[in-house]
C-alpha positions in Angstrom: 0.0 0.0 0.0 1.5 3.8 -0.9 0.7 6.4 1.4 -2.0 7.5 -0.4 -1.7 11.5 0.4 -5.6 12.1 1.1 -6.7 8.5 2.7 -5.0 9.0 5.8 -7.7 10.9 7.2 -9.6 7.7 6.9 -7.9 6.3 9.5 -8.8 8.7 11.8 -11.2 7.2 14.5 -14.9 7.7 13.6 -14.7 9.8 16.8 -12.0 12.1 16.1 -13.8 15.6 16.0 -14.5 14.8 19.9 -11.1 14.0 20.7 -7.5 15.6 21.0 -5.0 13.8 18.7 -1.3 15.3 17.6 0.9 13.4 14.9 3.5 14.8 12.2 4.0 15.2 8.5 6.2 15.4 6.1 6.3 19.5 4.4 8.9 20.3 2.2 10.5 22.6 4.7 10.6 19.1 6.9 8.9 16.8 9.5 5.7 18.9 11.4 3.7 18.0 14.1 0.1 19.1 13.8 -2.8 18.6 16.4 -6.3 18.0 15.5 -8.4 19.6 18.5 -12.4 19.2 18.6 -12.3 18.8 14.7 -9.9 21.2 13.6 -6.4 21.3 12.3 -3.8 23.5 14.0 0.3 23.6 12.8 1.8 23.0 16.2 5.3 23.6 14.1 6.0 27.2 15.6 4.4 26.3 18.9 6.7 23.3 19.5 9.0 22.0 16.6 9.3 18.1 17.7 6.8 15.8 19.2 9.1 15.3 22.3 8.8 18.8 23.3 4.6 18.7 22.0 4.0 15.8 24.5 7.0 17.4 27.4 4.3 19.8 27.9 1.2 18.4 26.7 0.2 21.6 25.1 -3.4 21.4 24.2 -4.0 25.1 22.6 -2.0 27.6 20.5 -0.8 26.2 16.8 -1.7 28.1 13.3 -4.9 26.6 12.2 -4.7 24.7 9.4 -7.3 23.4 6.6 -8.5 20.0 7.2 -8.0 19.4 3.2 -4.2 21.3 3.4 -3.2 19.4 6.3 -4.4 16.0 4.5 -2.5 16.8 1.2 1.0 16.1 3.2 2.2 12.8 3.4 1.8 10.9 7.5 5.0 10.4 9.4 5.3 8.0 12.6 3.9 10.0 15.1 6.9 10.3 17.3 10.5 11.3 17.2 12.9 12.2 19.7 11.2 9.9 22.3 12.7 6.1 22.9 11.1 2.9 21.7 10.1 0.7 24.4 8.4 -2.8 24.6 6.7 -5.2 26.5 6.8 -8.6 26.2 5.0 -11.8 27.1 2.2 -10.3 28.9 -0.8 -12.1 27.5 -1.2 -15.9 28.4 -1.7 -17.0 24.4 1.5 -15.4 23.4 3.4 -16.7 26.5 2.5 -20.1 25.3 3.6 -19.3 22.0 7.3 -18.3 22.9 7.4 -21.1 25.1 6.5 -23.2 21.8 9.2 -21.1 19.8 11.5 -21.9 22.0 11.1 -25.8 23.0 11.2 -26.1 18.7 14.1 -24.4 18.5 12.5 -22.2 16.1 11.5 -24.4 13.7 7.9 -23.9 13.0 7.5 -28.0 12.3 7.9 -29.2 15.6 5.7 -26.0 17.0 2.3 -28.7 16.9 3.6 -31.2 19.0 5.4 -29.0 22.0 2.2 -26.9 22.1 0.2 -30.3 22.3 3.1 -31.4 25.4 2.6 -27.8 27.1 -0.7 -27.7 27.4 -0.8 -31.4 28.9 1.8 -30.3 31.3 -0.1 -26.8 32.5 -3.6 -28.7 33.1 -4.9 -25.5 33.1 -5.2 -22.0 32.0 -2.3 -19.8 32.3 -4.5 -16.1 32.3 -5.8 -17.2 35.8 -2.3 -17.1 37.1 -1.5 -14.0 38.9 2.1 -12.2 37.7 4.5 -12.9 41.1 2.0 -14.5 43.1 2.3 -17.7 45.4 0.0 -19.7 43.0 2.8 -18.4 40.2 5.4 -19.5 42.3 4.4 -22.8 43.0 3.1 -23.4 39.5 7.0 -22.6 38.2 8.2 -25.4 40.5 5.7 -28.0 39.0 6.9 -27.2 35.7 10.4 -27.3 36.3 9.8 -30.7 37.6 8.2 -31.6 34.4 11.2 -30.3 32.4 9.0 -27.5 30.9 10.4 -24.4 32.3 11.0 -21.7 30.3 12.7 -18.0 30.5 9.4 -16.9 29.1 7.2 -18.1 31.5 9.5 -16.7 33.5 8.5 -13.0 32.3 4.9 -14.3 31.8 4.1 -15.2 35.4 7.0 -14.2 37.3 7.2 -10.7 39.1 9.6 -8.7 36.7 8.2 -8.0 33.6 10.1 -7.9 29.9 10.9 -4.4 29.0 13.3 -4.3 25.7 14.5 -0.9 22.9 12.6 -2.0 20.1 13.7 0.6 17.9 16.3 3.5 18.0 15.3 6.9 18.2 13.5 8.2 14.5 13.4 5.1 13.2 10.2 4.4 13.3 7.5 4.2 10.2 3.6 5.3 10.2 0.7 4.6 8.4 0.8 3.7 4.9 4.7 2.8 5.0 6.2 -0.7 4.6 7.5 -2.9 7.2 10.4 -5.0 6.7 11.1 -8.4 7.9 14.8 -10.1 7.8 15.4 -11.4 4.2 16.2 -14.4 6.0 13.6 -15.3 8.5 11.0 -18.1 7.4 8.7 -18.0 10.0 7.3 -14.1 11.2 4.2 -12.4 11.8 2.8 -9.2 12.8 2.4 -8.5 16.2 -1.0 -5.8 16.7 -0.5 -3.6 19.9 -1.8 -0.6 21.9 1.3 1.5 22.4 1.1 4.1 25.6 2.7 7.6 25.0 4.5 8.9 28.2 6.3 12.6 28.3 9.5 13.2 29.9 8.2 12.5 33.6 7.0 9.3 33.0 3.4 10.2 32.9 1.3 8.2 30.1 -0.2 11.0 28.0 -1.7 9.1 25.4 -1.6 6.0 23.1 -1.3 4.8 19.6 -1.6 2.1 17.4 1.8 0.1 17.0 3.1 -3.2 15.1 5.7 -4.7 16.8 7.3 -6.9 14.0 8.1 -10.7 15.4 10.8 -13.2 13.8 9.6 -16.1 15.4 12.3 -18.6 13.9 15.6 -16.2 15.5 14.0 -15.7 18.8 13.3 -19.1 19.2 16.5 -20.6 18.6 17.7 -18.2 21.4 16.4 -15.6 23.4 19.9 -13.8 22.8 18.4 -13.1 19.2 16.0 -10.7 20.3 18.0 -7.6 19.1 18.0 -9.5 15.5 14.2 -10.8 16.1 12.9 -7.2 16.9 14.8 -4.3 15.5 15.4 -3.9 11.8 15.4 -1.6 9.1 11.4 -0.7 8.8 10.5 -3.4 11.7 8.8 -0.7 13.8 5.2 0.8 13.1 3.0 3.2 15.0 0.3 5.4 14.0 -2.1 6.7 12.4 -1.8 9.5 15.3 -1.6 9.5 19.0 -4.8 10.6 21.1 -4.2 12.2 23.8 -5.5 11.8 27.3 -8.8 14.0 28.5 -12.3 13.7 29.9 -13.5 11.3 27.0 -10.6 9.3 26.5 -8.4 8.2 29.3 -6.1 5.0 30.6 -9.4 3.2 31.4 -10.4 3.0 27.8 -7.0 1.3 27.0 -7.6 -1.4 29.5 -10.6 -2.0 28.0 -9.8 -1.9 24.4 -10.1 -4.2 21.3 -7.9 -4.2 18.5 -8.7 -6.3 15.0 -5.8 -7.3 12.8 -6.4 -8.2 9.2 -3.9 -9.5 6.8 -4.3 -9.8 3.3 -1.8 -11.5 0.9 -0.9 -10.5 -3.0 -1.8 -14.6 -3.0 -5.2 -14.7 -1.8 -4.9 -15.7 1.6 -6.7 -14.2 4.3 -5.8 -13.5 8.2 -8.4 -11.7 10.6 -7.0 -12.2 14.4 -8.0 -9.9 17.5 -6.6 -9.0 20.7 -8.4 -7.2 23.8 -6.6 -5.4 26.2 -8.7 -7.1 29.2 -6.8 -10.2 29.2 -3.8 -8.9 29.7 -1.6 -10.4 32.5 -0.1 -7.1 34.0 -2.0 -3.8 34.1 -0.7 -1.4 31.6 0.2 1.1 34.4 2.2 -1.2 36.3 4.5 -2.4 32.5 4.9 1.6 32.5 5.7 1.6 36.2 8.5 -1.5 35.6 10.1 0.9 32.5 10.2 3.2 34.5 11.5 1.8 37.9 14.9 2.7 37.4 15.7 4.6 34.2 14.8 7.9 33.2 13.3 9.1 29.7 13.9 13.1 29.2 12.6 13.6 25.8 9.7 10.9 26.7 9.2 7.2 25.9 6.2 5.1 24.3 5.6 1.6 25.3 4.4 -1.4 23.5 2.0 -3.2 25.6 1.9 -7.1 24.2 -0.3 -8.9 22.1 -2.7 -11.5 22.7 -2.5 -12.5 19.3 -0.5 -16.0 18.1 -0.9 -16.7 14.4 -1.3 -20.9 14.5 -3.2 -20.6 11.4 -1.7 -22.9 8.9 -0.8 -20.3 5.7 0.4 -23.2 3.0 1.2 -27.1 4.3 0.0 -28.3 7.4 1.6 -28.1 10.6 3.3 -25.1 9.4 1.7 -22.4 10.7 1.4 -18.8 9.6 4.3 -16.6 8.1 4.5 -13.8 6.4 4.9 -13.3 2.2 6.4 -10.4 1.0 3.1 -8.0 -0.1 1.2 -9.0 2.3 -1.1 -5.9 4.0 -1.5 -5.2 7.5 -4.3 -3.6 8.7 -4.9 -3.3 13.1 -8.1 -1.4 13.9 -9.2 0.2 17.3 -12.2 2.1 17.4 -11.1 5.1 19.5 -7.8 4.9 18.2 -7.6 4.7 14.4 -6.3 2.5 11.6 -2.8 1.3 11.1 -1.9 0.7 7.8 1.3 -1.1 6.1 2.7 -3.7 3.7 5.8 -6.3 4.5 8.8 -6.5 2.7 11.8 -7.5 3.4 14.0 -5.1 5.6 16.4 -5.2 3.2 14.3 -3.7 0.1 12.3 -1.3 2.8 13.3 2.4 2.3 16.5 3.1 4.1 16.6 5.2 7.1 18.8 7.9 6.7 17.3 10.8 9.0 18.9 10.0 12.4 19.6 12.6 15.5 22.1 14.7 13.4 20.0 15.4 10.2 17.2 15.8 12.7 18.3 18.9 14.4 20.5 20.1 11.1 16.7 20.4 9.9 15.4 22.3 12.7 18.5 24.5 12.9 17.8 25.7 9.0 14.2 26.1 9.7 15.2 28.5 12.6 12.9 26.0 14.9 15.8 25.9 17.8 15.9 29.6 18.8 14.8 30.6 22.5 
């Protein structure tokens, strides 16, 4: 899919006039944030040059106003910048299960059927009534190291500290309507649909977004000490379409409670729908916030990818082999207060290459005159 230069605004929320959201765009002078307040359109560029300092403050007034149609004519950009790319990991029962599985097959997606089969027998039960660090946690760890089936993942799954990892550097990030690469050579991949929490520079969650936290499930689970090479790669990082901001209508309640739909659609035919719901989630989105937080400080602001509930076991060609990803396929995750994400896989290799880091970032802003007092 190309970023089409007027759809974007499709994929707004059907309830954005009622809402605050903020986002950037690409103008010829350079990247832009905007904010879209009760309905209108307002260049937050003069106000604030970056998102980092937009969200520092969480400035809800002031900006030139903009036409709607003007605004839409410019092409989407990731809706952050300068802030850094956290993620969580593990933190729905399914996917726990699933790394687990990745990780007893050694990645190799033809063994995945009969580990899951072995797992399950040995939990003799369901994992989301397990409380993260509790006794019942505790004792159910020792019951399945005695069975041999152990893992670092249930580890993070059910254990007290959560998995917080850098998904992405700093500006390297893509938005709706870009591509998302996967490794050239992974064979077994999928999407991975999240809500993403937006915190400014004290730690505060702001707002949230739409992410895709791109998954190699083959590197990971030949060893957990592949997750730099499993999670960040050129193009492997997608939020968007724009962050909404925290208020009276929208607020940290309505991402506990919300649903996202995935759909993928291949160049060959083959049709994915999946969904996820933030209410089964193991640990309180507050509390993975709290655990990034605990001992590390973000001054230009953080987001946070919260997990997935979703596991692709859907065979996609031969039996037994599961689902993986084909180059073309589109990606579409859908929240209702929060928008549309948009994107088409490719390889990371043949994905655009990133060439505005920190440097060009601020050489931009310095032309622009953007860093004076």
């Amino acid at each position: 899919m190309s970023n089409d230069r007027r759809s974007w605004i499709d994929a707004l929320p059907d309830d954005w006039r009622r809402g605050t959201f903020v986002g950037r765009i690409a103008t010829p002078e350079g990247p832009s944030p905007f904010m879209l307040r009760d309905g209108a359109a307002y260049d937050m560029t003069a106000v604030r040059p970056t998102m980092a300092m937009l969200l520092a403050d969480t400035i809800r007034d002031g900006g030139t106003p903009i036409d709607l149609d003007t605004l839409a004519t410019h092409t989407l950009l990731s809706p952050i910048d300068l802030q850094c790319v956290k993620a969580a990991g593990v933190t729905f029962a399914v996917s726990a299960l699933e790394r687990v599985i990745e990780e007893q097959a050694r990645g190799d997606h033809e063994r995945a059927a009969a580990v899951r089969d072995r797992l399950e027998a040995a939990l003799g039960g369901d994992l989301r009534s397990v409380t993260p660090g509790s006794p019942e946690a505790a004792q159910l760890k020792q019951t399945l190291i005695a069975d041999g089936m152990w893992s670092q993942y249930l580890e993070v799954a059910i254990g007290p500290d959560a998995e917080i990892f850098t998904k992405s550097p700093v500006l390297s990030t893509v938005g709706w309507g870009d591509q998302v690469g996967i490794r050239s050579d992974s064979t077994w991949n999928n999407p991975e649909p999240e809500i993403v929490l937006v915190a400014d520079a004290a730690g505060v969650a702001v707002g949230a977004t739409l992410g895709n936290d791109v998954n190699l499930r083959d590197f990971e689970g030949r060893s957990a000490l592949l997750l730099g090479k499993a999670k960040d790669n050129n193009a492997s990082c997608s939020l968007g379409p724009v962050i909404r901001l925290f208020d009276a209508g929208y607020t940290l309640d309505d991402v506990r409670t919300a649903d996202i739909a995935m759909t993928i659609t291949g160049q060959d035919g083959y049709v994915l729908e999946g969904a996820s719901t933030m209410r089964e989630i193991s640990r309180d989105p507050a509390e993975l916030l709290r655990q990034a937080l605990s001992e590390h400080q973000y001054p230009d602001g953080l987001v946070l990818f919260c997990g997935t509930l979703f596991a692709p076991v859907q065979d996609r060609d031969a039996a037994g082999r599961g689902f993986t990803h084909k180059i073309g396929d589109e990606v579409t995750i859908v929240s209702a207060r929060l928008g549309t994400l948009t994107n088409t896989v490719v390889t990371s290799r043949d994905a655009p290459p990133w060439r505005i880091g920190i440097t060009a970032f601020f050489h931009n802003l310095a032309t622009r005159g953007l860093l004076a007092e």
